[in-house]
ZAVEX-179646 format. One line per 8 residues: number of its first residue (from 1); for each residue z, y, x negated of C-alpha. Coordinates in Angstrom, 1 decimal, always signed. Example, Ala and Ser with C-alpha at 12.3 -4.5 7.8 and 13.67 -1.06 7.14 Angstrom:
<sites>
1	+7.8 -4.5 -12.3 ~ +7.1 -1.1 -13.7
</sites>
This chain:
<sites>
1	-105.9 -39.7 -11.2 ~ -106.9 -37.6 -14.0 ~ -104.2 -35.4 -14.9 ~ -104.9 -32.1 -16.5 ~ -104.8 -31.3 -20.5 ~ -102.0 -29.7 -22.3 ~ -101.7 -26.1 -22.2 ~ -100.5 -24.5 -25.8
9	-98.2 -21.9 -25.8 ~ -96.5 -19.6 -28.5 ~ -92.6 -20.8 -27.2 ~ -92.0 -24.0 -26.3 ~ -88.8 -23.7 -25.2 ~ -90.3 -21.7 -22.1 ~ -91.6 -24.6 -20.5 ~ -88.6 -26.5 -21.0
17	-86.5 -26.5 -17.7 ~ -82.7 -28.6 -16.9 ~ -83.8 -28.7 -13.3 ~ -86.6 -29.0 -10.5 ~ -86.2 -28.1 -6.7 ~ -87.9 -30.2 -4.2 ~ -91.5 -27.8 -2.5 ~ -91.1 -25.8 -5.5
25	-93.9 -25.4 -7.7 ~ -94.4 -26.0 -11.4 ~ -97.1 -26.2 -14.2 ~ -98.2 -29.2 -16.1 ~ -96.3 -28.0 -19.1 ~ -92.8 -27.7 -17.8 ~ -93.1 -31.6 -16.1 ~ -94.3 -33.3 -19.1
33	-92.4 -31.3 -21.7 ~ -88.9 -31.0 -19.6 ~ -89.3 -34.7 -18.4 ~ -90.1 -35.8 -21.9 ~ -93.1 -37.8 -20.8 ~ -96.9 -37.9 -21.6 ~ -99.1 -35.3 -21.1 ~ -102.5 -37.6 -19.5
41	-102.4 -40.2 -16.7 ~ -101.5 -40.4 -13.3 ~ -97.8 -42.7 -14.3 ~ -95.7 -41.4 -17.1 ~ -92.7 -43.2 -18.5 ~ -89.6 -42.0 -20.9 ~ -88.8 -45.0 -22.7 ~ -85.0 -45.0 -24.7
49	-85.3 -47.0 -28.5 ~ -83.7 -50.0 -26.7 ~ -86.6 -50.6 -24.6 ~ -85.1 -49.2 -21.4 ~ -87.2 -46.8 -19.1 ~ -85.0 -43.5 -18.6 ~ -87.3 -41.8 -15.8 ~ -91.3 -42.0 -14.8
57	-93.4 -39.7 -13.4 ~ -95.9 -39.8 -10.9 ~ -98.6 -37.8 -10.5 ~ -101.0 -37.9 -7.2 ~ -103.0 -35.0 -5.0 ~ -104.2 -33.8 -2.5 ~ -108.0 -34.8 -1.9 ~ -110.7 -32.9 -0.9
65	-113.1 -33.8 +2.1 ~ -115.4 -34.9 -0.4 ~ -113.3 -37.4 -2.2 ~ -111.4 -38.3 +0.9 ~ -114.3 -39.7 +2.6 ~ -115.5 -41.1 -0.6 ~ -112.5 -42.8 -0.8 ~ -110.6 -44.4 +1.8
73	-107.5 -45.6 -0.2 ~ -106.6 -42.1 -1.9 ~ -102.8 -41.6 -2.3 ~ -101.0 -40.7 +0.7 ~ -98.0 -39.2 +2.1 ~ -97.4 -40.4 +5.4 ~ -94.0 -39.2 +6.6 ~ -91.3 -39.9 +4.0
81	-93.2 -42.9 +2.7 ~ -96.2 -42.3 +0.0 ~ -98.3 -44.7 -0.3 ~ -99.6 -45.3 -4.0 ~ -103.3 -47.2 -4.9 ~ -103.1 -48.6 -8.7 ~ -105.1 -46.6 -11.0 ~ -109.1 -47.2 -11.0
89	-111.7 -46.8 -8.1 ~ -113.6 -49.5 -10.0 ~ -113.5 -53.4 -10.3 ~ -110.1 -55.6 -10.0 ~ -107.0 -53.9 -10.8 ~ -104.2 -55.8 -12.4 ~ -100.3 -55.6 -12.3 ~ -99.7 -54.6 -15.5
97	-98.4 -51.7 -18.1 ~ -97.4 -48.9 -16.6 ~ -98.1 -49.7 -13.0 ~ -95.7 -52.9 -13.5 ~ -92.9 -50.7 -14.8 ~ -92.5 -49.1 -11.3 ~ -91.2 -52.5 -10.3 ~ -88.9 -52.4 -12.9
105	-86.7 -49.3 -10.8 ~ -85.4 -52.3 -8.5 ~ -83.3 -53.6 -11.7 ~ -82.6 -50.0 -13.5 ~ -82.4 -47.9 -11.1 ~ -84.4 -44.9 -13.3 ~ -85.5 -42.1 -11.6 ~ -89.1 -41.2 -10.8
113	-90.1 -38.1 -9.9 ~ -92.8 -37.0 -7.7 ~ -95.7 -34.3 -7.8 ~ -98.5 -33.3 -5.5 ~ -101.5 -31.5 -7.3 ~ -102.5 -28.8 -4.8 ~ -105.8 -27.8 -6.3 ~ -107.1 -28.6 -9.7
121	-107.9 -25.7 -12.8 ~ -111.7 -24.4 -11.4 ~ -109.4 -23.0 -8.5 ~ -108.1 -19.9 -9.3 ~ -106.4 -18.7 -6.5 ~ -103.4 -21.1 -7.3 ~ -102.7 -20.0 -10.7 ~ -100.9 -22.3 -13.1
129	-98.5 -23.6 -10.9 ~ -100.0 -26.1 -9.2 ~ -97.9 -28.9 -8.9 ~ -95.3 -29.3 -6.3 ~ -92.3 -31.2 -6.6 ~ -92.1 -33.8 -3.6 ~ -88.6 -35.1 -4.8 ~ -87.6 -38.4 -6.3
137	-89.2 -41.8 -4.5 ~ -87.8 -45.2 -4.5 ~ -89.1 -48.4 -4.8 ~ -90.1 -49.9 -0.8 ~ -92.6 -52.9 -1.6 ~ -96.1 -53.9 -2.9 ~ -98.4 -55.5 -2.6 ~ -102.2 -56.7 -3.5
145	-105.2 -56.2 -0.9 ~ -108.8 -56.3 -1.0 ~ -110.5 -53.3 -1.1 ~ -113.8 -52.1 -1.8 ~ -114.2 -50.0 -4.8 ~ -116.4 -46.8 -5.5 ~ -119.9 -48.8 -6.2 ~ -119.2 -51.2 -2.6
153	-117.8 -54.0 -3.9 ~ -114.7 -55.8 -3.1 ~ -112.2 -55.8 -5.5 ~ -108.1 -56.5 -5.9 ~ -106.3 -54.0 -5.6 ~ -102.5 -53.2 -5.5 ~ -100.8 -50.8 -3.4 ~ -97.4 -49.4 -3.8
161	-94.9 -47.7 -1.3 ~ -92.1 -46.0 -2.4 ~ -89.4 -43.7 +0.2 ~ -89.8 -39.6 -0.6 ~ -86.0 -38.7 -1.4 ~ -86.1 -34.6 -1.0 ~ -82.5 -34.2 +0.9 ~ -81.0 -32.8 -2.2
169	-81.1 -28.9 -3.2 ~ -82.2 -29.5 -7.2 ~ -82.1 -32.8 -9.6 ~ -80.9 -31.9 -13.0 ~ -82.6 -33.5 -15.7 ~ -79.4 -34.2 -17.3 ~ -78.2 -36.2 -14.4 ~ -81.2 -37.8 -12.6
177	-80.3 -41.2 -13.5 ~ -77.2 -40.9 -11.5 ~ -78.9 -38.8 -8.6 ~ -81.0 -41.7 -8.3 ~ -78.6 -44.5 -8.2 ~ -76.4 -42.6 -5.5 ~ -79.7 -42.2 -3.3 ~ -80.9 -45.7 -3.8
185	-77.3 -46.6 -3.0 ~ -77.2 -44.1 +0.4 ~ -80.5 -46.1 +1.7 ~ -78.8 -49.3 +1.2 ~ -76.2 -48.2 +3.2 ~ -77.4 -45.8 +5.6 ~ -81.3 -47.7 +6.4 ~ -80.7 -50.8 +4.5
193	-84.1 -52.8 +3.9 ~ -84.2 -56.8 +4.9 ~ -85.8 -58.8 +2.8 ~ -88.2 -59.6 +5.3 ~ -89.4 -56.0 +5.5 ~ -90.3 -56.4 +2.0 ~ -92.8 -59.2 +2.7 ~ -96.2 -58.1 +3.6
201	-98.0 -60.8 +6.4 ~ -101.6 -59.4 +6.8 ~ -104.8 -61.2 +8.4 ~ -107.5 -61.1 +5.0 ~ -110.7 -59.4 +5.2 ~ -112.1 -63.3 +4.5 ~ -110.3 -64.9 +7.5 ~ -111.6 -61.9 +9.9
209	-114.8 -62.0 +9.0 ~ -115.3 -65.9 +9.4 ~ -114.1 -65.7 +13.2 ~ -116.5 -62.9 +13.5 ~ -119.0 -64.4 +10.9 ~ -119.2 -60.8 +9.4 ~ -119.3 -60.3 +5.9 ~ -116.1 -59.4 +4.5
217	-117.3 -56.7 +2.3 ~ -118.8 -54.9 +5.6 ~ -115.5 -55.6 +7.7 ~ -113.7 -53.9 +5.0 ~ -116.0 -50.8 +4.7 ~ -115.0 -50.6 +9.1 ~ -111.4 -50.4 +7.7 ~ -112.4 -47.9 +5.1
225	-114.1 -45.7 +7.2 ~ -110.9 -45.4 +10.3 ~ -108.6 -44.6 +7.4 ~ -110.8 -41.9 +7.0 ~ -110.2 -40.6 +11.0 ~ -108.1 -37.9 +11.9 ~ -105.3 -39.9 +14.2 ~ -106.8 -38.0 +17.5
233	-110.4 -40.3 +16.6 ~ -108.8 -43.4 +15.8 ~ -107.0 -43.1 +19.3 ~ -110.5 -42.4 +21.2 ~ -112.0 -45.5 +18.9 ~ -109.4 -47.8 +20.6 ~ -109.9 -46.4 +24.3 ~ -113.8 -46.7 +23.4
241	-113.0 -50.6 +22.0 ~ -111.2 -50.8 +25.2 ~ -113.4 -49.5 +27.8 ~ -116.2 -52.2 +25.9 ~ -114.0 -55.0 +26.5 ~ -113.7 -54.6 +29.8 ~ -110.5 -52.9 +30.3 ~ -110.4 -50.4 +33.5
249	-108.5 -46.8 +33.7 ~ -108.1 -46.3 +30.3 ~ -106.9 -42.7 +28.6 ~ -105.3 -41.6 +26.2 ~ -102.3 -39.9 +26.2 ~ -101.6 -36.6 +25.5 ~ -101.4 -36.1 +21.8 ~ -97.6 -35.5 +20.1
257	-96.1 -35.9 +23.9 ~ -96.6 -39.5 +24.4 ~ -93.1 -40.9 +23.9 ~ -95.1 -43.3 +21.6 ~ -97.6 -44.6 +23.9 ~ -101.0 -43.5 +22.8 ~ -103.6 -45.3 +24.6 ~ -102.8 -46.8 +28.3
265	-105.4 -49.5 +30.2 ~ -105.3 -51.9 +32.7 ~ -106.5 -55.3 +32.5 ~ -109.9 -55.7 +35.1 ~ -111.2 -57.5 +37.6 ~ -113.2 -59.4 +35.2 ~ -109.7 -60.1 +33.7 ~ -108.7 -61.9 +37.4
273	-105.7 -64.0 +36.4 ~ -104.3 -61.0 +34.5 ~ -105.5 -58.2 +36.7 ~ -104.3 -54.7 +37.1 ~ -101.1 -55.2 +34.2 ~ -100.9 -52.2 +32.4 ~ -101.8 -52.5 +28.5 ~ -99.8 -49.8 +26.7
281	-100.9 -49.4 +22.6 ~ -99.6 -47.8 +19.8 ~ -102.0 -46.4 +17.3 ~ -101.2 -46.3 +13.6 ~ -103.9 -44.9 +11.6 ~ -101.5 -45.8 +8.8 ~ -102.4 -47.0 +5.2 ~ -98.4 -47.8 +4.8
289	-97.0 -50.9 +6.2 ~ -95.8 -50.9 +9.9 ~ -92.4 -52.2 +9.9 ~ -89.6 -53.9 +12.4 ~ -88.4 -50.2 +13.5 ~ -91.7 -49.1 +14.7 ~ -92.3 -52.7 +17.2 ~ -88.5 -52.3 +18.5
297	-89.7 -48.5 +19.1 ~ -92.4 -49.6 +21.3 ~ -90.9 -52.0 +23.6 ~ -88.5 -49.4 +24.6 ~ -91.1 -47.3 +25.5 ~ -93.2 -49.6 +27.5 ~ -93.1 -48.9 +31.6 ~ -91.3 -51.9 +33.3
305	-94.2 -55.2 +33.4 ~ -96.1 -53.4 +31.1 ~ -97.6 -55.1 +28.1 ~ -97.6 -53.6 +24.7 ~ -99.2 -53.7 +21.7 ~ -99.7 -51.7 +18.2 ~ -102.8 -51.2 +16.2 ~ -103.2 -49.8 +13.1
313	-105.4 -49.7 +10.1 ~ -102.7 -51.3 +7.6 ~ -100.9 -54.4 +7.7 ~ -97.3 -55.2 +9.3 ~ -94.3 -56.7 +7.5 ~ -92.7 -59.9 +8.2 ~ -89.9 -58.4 +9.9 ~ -92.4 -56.7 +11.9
321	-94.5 -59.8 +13.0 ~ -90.7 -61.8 +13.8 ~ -89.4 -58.6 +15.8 ~ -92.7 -58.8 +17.7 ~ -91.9 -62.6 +18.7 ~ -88.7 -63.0 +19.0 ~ -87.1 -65.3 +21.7 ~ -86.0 -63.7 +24.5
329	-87.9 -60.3 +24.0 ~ -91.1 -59.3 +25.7 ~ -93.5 -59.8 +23.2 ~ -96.0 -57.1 +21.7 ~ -99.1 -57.9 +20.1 ~ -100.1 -56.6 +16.8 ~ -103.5 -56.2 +15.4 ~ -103.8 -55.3 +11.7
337	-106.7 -53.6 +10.3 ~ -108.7 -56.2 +9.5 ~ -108.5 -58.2 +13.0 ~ -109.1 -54.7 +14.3 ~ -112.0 -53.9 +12.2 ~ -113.5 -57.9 +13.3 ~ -113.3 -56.4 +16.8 ~ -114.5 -53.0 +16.2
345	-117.6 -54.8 +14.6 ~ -118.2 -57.5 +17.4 ~ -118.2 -54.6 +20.0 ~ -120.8 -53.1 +18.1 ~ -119.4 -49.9 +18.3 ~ -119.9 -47.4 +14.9 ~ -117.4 -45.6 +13.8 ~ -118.7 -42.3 +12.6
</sites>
Protein backbone atom coordinates (compact mmCIF):
# COMPACT_ATOMS: atom_id res chain seq x y z
CA UNK A 1 0.00 0.00 0.00
CA UNK A 2 1.04 3.50 -0.51
CA UNK A 3 1.53 5.11 2.68
CA UNK A 4 1.04 8.71 3.02
CA UNK A 5 4.02 11.55 2.88
CA UNK A 6 5.51 13.16 5.95
CA UNK A 7 3.82 15.87 7.48
CA UNK A 8 6.36 18.88 8.72
CA UNK A 9 5.85 20.41 11.81
CA UNK A 10 7.48 23.34 13.89
CA UNK A 11 8.05 20.65 17.19
CA UNK A 12 9.08 17.48 16.70
CA UNK A 13 8.90 16.35 19.98
CA UNK A 14 4.93 16.60 19.67
CA UNK A 15 4.66 13.78 17.56
CA UNK A 16 6.80 11.80 19.62
CA UNK A 17 4.73 9.45 21.95
CA UNK A 18 6.11 6.44 24.80
CA UNK A 19 2.90 4.58 24.16
CA UNK A 20 -0.10 3.48 21.78
CA UNK A 21 -3.55 2.12 22.94
CA UNK A 22 -5.07 -0.57 20.89
CA UNK A 23 -8.72 1.31 18.59
CA UNK A 24 -7.10 4.43 19.32
CA UNK A 25 -6.26 6.62 16.66
CA UNK A 26 -2.99 8.31 15.51
CA UNK A 27 -1.37 10.33 12.62
CA UNK A 28 1.26 9.24 10.30
CA UNK A 29 3.68 11.41 12.15
CA UNK A 30 3.51 10.08 15.65
CA UNK A 31 3.94 6.12 14.16
CA UNK A 32 6.82 6.67 12.16
CA UNK A 33 8.59 9.19 14.32
CA UNK A 34 7.72 7.42 17.91
CA UNK A 35 8.36 4.00 16.29
CA UNK A 36 11.57 5.18 14.77
CA UNK A 37 10.75 3.66 11.44
CA UNK A 38 10.38 5.04 7.75
CA UNK A 39 8.06 7.28 6.75
CA UNK A 40 6.88 5.47 2.96
CA UNK A 41 5.83 1.81 2.44
CA UNK A 42 3.36 -0.48 3.52
CA UNK A 43 6.36 -2.71 6.05
CA UNK A 44 8.61 -0.57 8.10
CA UNK A 45 11.56 -1.93 10.12
CA UNK A 46 13.90 -0.48 13.08
CA UNK A 47 17.03 -2.12 12.55
CA UNK A 48 19.80 -1.87 15.89
CA UNK A 49 23.82 -1.29 14.45
CA UNK A 50 24.25 -5.11 15.02
CA UNK A 51 21.93 -6.02 12.43
CA UNK A 52 19.00 -7.05 14.64
CA UNK A 53 15.36 -5.85 13.84
CA UNK A 54 13.99 -3.99 17.09
CA UNK A 55 10.21 -3.65 15.88
CA UNK A 56 8.29 -3.37 12.23
CA UNK A 57 5.49 -1.79 11.32
CA UNK A 58 2.72 -2.68 9.22
CA UNK A 59 0.64 -0.63 7.52
CA UNK A 60 -2.77 -1.93 5.64
CA UNK A 61 -6.50 -0.32 5.03
CA UNK A 62 -9.58 -0.40 4.71
CA UNK A 63 -10.66 -0.66 0.87
CA UNK A 64 -13.17 1.00 -0.82
CA UNK A 65 -15.89 -0.76 -3.03
CA UNK A 66 -14.01 0.26 -5.88
CA UNK A 67 -10.71 -1.26 -5.03
CA UNK A 68 -12.28 -4.15 -3.18
CA UNK A 69 -13.85 -5.54 -6.18
CA UNK A 70 -10.90 -4.58 -8.19
CA UNK A 71 -9.04 -6.63 -6.02
CA UNK A 72 -9.92 -9.73 -4.52
CA UNK A 73 -6.72 -10.35 -2.32
CA UNK A 74 -6.77 -6.78 -0.44
CA UNK A 75 -5.50 -7.13 3.18
CA UNK A 76 -7.93 -8.47 5.59
CA UNK A 77 -8.97 -8.80 9.05
CA UNK A 78 -10.94 -11.62 9.51
CA UNK A 79 -11.54 -12.17 13.30
CA UNK A 80 -8.27 -12.03 15.22
CA UNK A 81 -6.29 -13.20 12.19
CA UNK A 82 -5.20 -10.53 9.29
CA UNK A 83 -4.40 -11.76 6.46
CA UNK A 84 -1.47 -9.97 4.63
CA UNK A 85 -0.88 -10.11 0.46
CA UNK A 86 3.05 -9.16 -0.31
CA UNK A 87 3.35 -5.82 -1.70
CA UNK A 88 2.52 -5.31 -5.65
CA UNK A 89 -0.84 -5.92 -7.61
CA UNK A 90 1.46 -6.62 -10.52
CA UNK A 91 3.61 -9.66 -11.86
CA UNK A 92 5.45 -12.37 -9.51
CA UNK A 93 6.15 -11.29 -6.05
CA UNK A 94 9.22 -12.59 -4.38
CA UNK A 95 10.14 -13.47 -0.68
CA UNK A 96 12.47 -11.03 -0.12
CA UNK A 97 13.65 -7.67 1.84
CA UNK A 98 11.38 -6.40 3.95
CA UNK A 99 8.54 -8.93 3.36
CA UNK A 100 11.18 -11.77 4.41
CA UNK A 101 12.02 -9.92 7.62
CA UNK A 102 8.45 -10.65 8.97
CA UNK A 103 9.61 -14.30 9.10
CA UNK A 104 12.38 -13.32 10.93
CA UNK A 105 9.85 -12.46 14.33
CA UNK A 106 9.77 -16.45 14.76
CA UNK A 107 13.58 -16.29 15.86
CA UNK A 108 13.65 -12.61 17.60
CA UNK A 109 10.61 -12.27 18.78
CA UNK A 110 10.43 -8.19 17.81
CA UNK A 111 7.42 -6.62 17.98
CA UNK A 112 5.30 -5.44 15.00
CA UNK A 113 2.75 -3.21 15.30
CA UNK A 114 -0.35 -2.89 13.50
CA UNK A 115 -2.43 0.08 11.72
CA UNK A 116 -5.70 0.25 9.77
CA UNK A 117 -5.87 3.44 7.45
CA UNK A 118 -9.58 4.44 7.80
CA UNK A 119 -9.73 6.82 4.97
CA UNK A 120 -6.86 8.39 3.02
CA UNK A 121 -5.91 12.61 2.99
CA UNK A 122 -8.86 13.77 0.12
CA UNK A 123 -11.23 12.80 3.03
CA UNK A 124 -11.64 15.37 5.28
CA UNK A 125 -14.11 14.39 7.65
CA UNK A 126 -11.47 12.20 9.45
CA UNK A 127 -8.93 14.74 10.10
CA UNK A 128 -5.26 13.78 10.63
CA UNK A 129 -5.75 10.97 12.66
CA UNK A 130 -6.42 8.39 10.50
CA UNK A 131 -4.80 5.48 11.51
CA UNK A 132 -6.00 3.08 14.11
CA UNK A 133 -3.90 1.07 16.20
CA UNK A 134 -5.14 -2.77 15.80
CA UNK A 135 -2.49 -3.94 18.38
CA UNK A 136 0.67 -6.04 17.95
CA UNK A 137 0.26 -9.41 15.44
CA UNK A 138 2.38 -12.42 15.53
CA UNK A 139 3.71 -14.53 13.20
CA UNK A 140 0.85 -17.64 12.14
CA UNK A 141 2.20 -18.98 8.64
CA UNK A 142 2.72 -18.29 4.87
CA UNK A 143 2.59 -19.16 2.21
CA UNK A 144 2.84 -18.73 -1.86
CA UNK A 145 -0.42 -18.93 -4.12
CA UNK A 146 -1.30 -18.13 -7.51
CA UNK A 147 -3.24 -15.26 -8.02
CA UNK A 148 -4.14 -13.18 -10.71
CA UNK A 149 -2.73 -9.71 -10.72
CA UNK A 150 -4.32 -6.21 -11.67
CA UNK A 151 -3.83 -6.62 -15.64
CA UNK A 152 -5.54 -10.65 -15.49
CA UNK A 153 -2.65 -12.58 -15.39
CA UNK A 154 -1.55 -15.13 -13.03
CA UNK A 155 1.16 -14.51 -10.98
CA UNK A 156 3.05 -15.78 -7.49
CA UNK A 157 2.14 -14.39 -4.84
CA UNK A 158 2.77 -14.75 -1.04
CA UNK A 159 0.28 -14.38 1.60
CA UNK A 160 0.99 -13.81 5.23
CA UNK A 161 -1.23 -14.47 8.45
CA UNK A 162 -0.27 -13.18 11.53
CA UNK A 163 -2.71 -13.42 15.17
CA UNK A 164 -4.13 -9.59 16.17
CA UNK A 165 -2.83 -9.34 19.91
CA UNK A 166 -5.10 -6.29 21.31
CA UNK A 167 -5.83 -7.89 25.04
CA UNK A 168 -3.51 -5.36 26.54
CA UNK A 169 -4.63 -1.72 27.75
CA UNK A 170 -1.30 0.30 26.02
CA UNK A 171 2.28 -1.10 24.72
CA UNK A 172 5.01 1.17 25.71
CA UNK A 173 7.57 1.82 23.25
CA UNK A 174 10.15 1.37 25.81
CA UNK A 175 8.98 -2.14 26.49
CA UNK A 176 7.38 -3.65 23.37
CA UNK A 177 10.02 -6.14 22.86
CA UNK A 178 9.13 -7.77 26.08
CA UNK A 179 5.28 -7.18 25.61
CA UNK A 180 5.78 -9.20 22.66
CA UNK A 181 7.71 -12.02 23.85
CA UNK A 182 5.23 -12.57 26.87
CA UNK A 183 2.23 -12.64 24.30
CA UNK A 184 4.07 -14.90 21.85
CA UNK A 185 4.74 -16.89 24.91
CA UNK A 186 0.77 -16.80 26.31
CA UNK A 187 -0.22 -18.30 22.67
CA UNK A 188 2.13 -21.01 23.04
CA UNK A 189 0.78 -21.85 26.08
CA UNK A 190 -2.71 -20.99 26.12
CA UNK A 191 -3.59 -21.95 21.90
CA UNK A 192 -0.38 -23.59 21.10
CA UNK A 193 0.08 -24.08 17.23
CA UNK A 194 1.08 -27.74 15.76
CA UNK A 195 3.40 -27.78 13.31
CA UNK A 196 0.95 -29.21 11.12
CA UNK A 197 -1.30 -26.15 11.32
CA UNK A 198 1.57 -24.29 9.92
CA UNK A 199 1.62 -26.32 6.71
CA UNK A 200 -0.66 -25.16 4.08
CA UNK A 201 -2.23 -28.43 1.80
CA UNK A 202 -4.22 -26.66 -0.98
CA UNK A 203 -5.61 -28.23 -4.48
CA UNK A 204 -3.63 -25.56 -7.30
CA UNK A 205 -5.54 -23.60 -9.69
CA UNK A 206 -3.51 -25.98 -12.40
CA UNK A 207 -4.73 -29.34 -11.00
CA UNK A 208 -8.51 -27.90 -10.82
CA UNK A 209 -8.63 -26.71 -13.89
CA UNK A 210 -7.21 -29.97 -15.81
CA UNK A 211 -10.12 -32.13 -14.11
CA UNK A 212 -12.44 -29.47 -15.30
CA UNK A 213 -10.32 -28.69 -18.42
CA UNK A 214 -10.82 -24.94 -17.51
CA UNK A 215 -8.22 -22.59 -17.85
CA UNK A 216 -6.56 -21.86 -14.74
CA UNK A 217 -6.34 -18.21 -15.11
CA UNK A 218 -10.36 -18.25 -15.51
CA UNK A 219 -10.81 -20.74 -12.46
CA UNK A 220 -8.83 -18.34 -10.50
CA UNK A 221 -10.74 -15.14 -11.49
CA UNK A 222 -14.29 -17.59 -10.04
CA UNK A 223 -12.09 -17.57 -6.78
CA UNK A 224 -11.42 -13.92 -7.10
CA UNK A 225 -14.75 -12.87 -7.66
CA UNK A 226 -16.51 -15.10 -4.17
CA UNK A 227 -13.84 -13.40 -2.09
CA UNK A 228 -15.44 -10.54 -3.21
CA UNK A 229 -19.22 -11.84 -1.78
CA UNK A 230 -20.61 -10.64 1.28
CA UNK A 231 -20.78 -14.15 3.38
CA UNK A 232 -24.81 -14.08 3.14
CA UNK A 233 -24.00 -14.60 -1.14
CA UNK A 234 -21.47 -17.05 -0.88
CA UNK A 235 -23.98 -19.14 1.26
CA UNK A 236 -26.89 -18.77 -1.44
CA UNK A 237 -23.97 -19.64 -4.21
CA UNK A 238 -23.50 -23.01 -2.51
CA UNK A 239 -27.41 -23.79 -2.00
CA UNK A 240 -27.64 -22.64 -5.79
CA UNK A 241 -24.32 -25.19 -6.63
CA UNK A 242 -26.38 -27.56 -4.66
CA UNK A 243 -29.84 -27.36 -5.94
CA UNK A 244 -27.73 -27.79 -9.78
CA UNK A 245 -26.28 -30.94 -8.62
CA UNK A 246 -29.08 -32.43 -7.86
CA UNK A 247 -29.41 -32.19 -4.19
CA UNK A 248 -33.20 -31.93 -2.89
CA UNK A 249 -34.56 -29.57 0.27
CA UNK A 250 -31.82 -27.43 0.36
CA UNK A 251 -31.82 -23.96 2.58
CA UNK A 252 -29.92 -22.14 4.14
CA UNK A 253 -29.79 -21.49 7.58
CA UNK A 254 -30.60 -18.59 9.38
CA UNK A 255 -27.76 -16.23 9.31
CA UNK A 256 -25.54 -15.80 12.80
CA UNK A 257 -28.04 -18.53 14.47
CA UNK A 258 -26.86 -21.52 12.80
CA UNK A 259 -24.81 -23.24 15.51
CA UNK A 260 -22.35 -23.43 12.50
CA UNK A 261 -24.35 -25.14 10.00
CA UNK A 262 -24.98 -22.83 7.11
CA UNK A 263 -26.33 -24.60 4.22
CA UNK A 264 -28.40 -28.00 4.88
CA UNK A 265 -29.46 -30.63 1.72
CA UNK A 266 -30.38 -33.96 1.30
CA UNK A 267 -28.89 -36.23 -1.15
CA UNK A 268 -31.89 -37.20 -4.06
CA UNK A 269 -33.46 -39.68 -5.69
CA UNK A 270 -31.10 -39.37 -8.45
CA UNK A 271 -28.55 -39.95 -5.68
CA UNK A 272 -30.42 -43.66 -5.00
CA UNK A 273 -27.81 -45.54 -3.06
CA UNK A 274 -27.22 -42.48 -0.94
CA UNK A 275 -30.68 -41.10 -0.77
CA UNK A 276 -32.38 -38.86 1.65
CA UNK A 277 -28.87 -38.41 4.10
CA UNK A 278 -28.68 -35.09 5.18
CA UNK A 279 -25.59 -32.95 3.81
CA UNK A 280 -24.81 -30.26 6.41
CA UNK A 281 -21.90 -27.44 5.06
CA UNK A 282 -19.99 -24.93 6.48
CA UNK A 283 -19.30 -21.89 4.54
CA UNK A 284 -16.00 -19.96 4.89
CA UNK A 285 -15.86 -17.13 2.65
CA UNK A 286 -12.37 -16.87 4.20
CA UNK A 287 -9.11 -15.61 2.49
CA UNK A 288 -7.24 -17.03 5.94
CA UNK A 289 -6.48 -20.68 6.18
CA UNK A 290 -9.16 -22.93 7.72
CA UNK A 291 -7.56 -24.75 10.45
CA UNK A 292 -8.04 -28.27 12.68
CA UNK A 293 -10.42 -26.14 15.29
CA UNK A 294 -12.84 -25.13 12.78
CA UNK A 295 -13.33 -29.22 11.15
CA UNK A 296 -13.52 -30.49 14.98
CA UNK A 297 -16.18 -27.60 15.36
CA UNK A 298 -18.26 -28.97 12.69
CA UNK A 299 -18.64 -32.52 13.48
CA UNK A 300 -19.93 -31.56 16.79
CA UNK A 301 -22.52 -29.74 15.26
CA UNK A 302 -23.65 -32.18 12.68
CA UNK A 303 -27.37 -33.89 13.54
CA UNK A 304 -26.82 -37.65 14.25
CA UNK A 305 -26.17 -39.61 10.46
CA UNK A 306 -25.63 -36.46 9.02
CA UNK A 307 -22.78 -35.84 6.70
CA UNK A 308 -20.65 -32.78 6.81
CA UNK A 309 -18.60 -30.80 4.92
CA UNK A 310 -16.85 -27.21 4.85
CA UNK A 311 -16.33 -24.97 1.92
CA UNK A 312 -14.54 -22.06 1.70
CA UNK A 313 -12.68 -19.74 -0.64
CA UNK A 314 -9.07 -20.28 1.00
CA UNK A 315 -7.15 -23.29 1.51
CA UNK A 316 -7.03 -25.67 4.77
CA UNK A 317 -3.99 -26.67 6.79
CA UNK A 318 -2.63 -29.97 7.18
CA UNK A 319 -3.92 -30.41 10.54
CA UNK A 320 -7.11 -29.49 9.08
CA UNK A 321 -7.11 -32.09 6.13
CA UNK A 322 -5.75 -35.02 9.05
CA UNK A 323 -8.50 -33.86 11.57
CA UNK A 324 -11.02 -34.29 8.66
CA UNK A 325 -9.77 -38.10 8.23
CA UNK A 326 -8.86 -39.37 11.07
CA UNK A 327 -9.56 -43.10 11.99
CA UNK A 328 -12.34 -43.54 13.91
CA UNK A 329 -14.09 -40.11 13.36
CA UNK A 330 -16.87 -39.49 10.92
CA UNK A 331 -15.29 -37.96 8.21
CA UNK A 332 -16.01 -34.34 6.70
CA UNK A 333 -15.29 -33.30 3.35
CA UNK A 334 -13.43 -30.23 2.54
CA UNK A 335 -13.46 -28.29 -0.65
CA UNK A 336 -10.86 -25.51 -1.00
CA UNK A 337 -11.35 -22.71 -3.23
CA UNK A 338 -10.10 -23.87 -6.13
CA UNK A 339 -11.96 -27.39 -6.27
CA UNK A 340 -14.87 -25.24 -5.38
CA UNK A 341 -14.33 -22.71 -8.08
CA UNK A 342 -13.81 -26.14 -10.71
CA UNK A 343 -17.30 -26.87 -9.58
CA UNK A 344 -18.84 -23.49 -9.60
CA UNK A 345 -17.57 -23.32 -13.29
CA UNK A 346 -18.72 -26.93 -14.46
CA UNK A 347 -22.30 -25.98 -13.11
CA UNK A 348 -22.22 -23.14 -15.22
CA UNK A 349 -23.47 -21.03 -12.71
CA UNK A 350 -21.96 -17.05 -12.77
CA UNK A 351 -21.19 -15.61 -9.90
CA UNK A 352 -22.21 -12.01 -10.02
Amino acid sequence: MKAEPAVNQTNMSDSILQVFKPSEVYTHEEIYRSLGVGNAGGIRVKVAPDGHVERAVLLTSVPSARIAGENPYHDRVEGDVLVYTGAGQEGHQDLDGKNKRLLDQCAEKFPIYCFLLLGNRRNNSIGPRRWRFLGLISYLRHYKEIQVDVKGNPRDAWVFEFRVCSSFEFVSVEFDRKLMADLIAEQERDSPVEADEKVIEMVSSESSSQKAGIDPVKLEQVRGKMLSLPPERFESLIKDVLVVSGFSDVHVTRYSQDGGIDVNARASDRMWPLRDIMIQIQAKRWLHTVGRKEIAELRGSLQLHARGAVVTTSQFSRAARNEASEAGKQPIVLVDGFEFARVVSSSGITVE
